[in-house]
C-alpha positions as CSV (number, residue, x, y, z in Angstrom):
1,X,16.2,1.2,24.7
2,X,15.0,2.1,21.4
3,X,15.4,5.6,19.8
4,X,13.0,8.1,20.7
5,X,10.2,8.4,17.0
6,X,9.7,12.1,16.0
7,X,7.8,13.3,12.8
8,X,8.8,15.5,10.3
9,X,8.4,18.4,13.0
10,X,10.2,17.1,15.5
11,X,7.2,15.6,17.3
12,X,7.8,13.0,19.8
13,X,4.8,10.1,19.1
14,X,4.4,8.7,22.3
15,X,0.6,8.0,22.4
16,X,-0.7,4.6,21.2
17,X,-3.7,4.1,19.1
18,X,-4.9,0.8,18.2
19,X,-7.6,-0.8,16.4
20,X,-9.3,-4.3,15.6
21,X,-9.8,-5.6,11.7
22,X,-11.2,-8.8,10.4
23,X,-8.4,-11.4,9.2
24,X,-9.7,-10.1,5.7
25,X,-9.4,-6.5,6.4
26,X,-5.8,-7.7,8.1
27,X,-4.9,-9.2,4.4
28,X,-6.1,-5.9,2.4
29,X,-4.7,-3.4,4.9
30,X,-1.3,-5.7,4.7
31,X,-1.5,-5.5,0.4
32,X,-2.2,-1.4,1.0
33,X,1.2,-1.3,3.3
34,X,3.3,-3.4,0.8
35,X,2.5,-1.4,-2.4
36,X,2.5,2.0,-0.5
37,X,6.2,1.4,0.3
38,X,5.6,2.9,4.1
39,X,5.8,1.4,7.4
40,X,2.6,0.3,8.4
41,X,2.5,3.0,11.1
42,X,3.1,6.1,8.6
43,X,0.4,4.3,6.3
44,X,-2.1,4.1,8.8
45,X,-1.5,7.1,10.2
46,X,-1.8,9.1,6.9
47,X,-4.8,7.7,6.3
48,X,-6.5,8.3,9.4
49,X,-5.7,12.1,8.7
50,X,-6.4,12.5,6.0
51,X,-3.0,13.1,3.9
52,X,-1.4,12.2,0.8
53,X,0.4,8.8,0.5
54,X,3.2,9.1,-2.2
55,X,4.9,6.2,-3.6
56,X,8.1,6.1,-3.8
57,X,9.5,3.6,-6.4
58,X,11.9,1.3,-5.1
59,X,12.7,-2.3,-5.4
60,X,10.5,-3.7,-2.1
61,X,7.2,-1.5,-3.9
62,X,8.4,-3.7,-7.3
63,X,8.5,-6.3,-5.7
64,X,5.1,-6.1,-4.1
65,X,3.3,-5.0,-7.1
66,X,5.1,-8.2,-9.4
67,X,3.6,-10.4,-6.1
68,X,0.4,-8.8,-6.2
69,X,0.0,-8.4,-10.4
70,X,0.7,-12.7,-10.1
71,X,-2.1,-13.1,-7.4
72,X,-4.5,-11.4,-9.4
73,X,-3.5,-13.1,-12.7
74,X,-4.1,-16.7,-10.6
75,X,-7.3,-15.5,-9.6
76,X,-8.2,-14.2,-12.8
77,X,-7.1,-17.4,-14.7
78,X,-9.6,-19.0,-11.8
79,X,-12.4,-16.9,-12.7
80,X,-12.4,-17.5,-16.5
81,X,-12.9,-21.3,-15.3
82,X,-16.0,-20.2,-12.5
83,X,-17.2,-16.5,-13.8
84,X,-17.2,-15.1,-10.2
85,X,-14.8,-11.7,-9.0
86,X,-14.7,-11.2,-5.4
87,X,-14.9,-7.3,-4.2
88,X,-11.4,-7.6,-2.4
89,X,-9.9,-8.5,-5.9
90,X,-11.1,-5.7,-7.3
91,X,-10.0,-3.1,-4.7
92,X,-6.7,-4.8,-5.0
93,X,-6.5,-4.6,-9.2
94,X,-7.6,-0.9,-8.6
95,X,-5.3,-0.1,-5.7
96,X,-2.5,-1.8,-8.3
97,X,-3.2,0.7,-10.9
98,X,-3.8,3.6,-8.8
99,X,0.1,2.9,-8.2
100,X,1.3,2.4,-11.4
101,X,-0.3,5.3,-12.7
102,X,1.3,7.5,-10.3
103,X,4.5,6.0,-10.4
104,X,5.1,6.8,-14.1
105,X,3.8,10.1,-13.7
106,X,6.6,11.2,-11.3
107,X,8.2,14.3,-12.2
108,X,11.3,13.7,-14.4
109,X,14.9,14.8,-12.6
110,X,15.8,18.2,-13.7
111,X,18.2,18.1,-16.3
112,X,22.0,19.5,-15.9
């Protein structure tokens, strides 16, 4: 048997919630996940109340945003060739930045 989850108060979760998304909602909540850094539970659930998601730099969030930085440069190289941007690009070239930005802005380690 698995270990029992708790939250940050010592809360046991032990109430399911679930929820149905398109296979394109699936794809964007999925990209969200990956460059948030979080389990897909914490994500979700931080969002549906409401709180903060921090980014924490490490190397699977690097790693998602070089994947996700080469998806949009493909479909940016195939746009220059057509002249059509699809919304869910754009939410994921904003969502990209959003994370950059606040991953150099972290506070500097105090100095000894």
């Amino acid at each position: 048997m698995s270990a029992k989850n708790r939250d940050e108060h010592n809360r046991w979760r032990n109430i399911t919630v679930g929820f149905r998304v398109s296979p394109e909602e699936n794809e964007q909540l999925n990209i969200a996940v990956a460059l948030s850094g979080l389990p897909k539970q914490e994500y979700c659930y931080r969002r549906c109340m409401n709180r903060d998601i921090v980014v924490q730099g490490n190397p699977r969030v690097y790693k998602a945003l070089k994947d996700q930085l080469a998806n949009v440069l493909s479909e940016l190289q195939r746009i220059a060739s057509a002249g059509e941007i699809r919304d869910e690009l754009f939410e994921n070239i904003v969502l990209i930045t959003k994370t950059l930005n606040e991953m150099k802005e972290e506070p500097d380690e105090p100095q000894k």
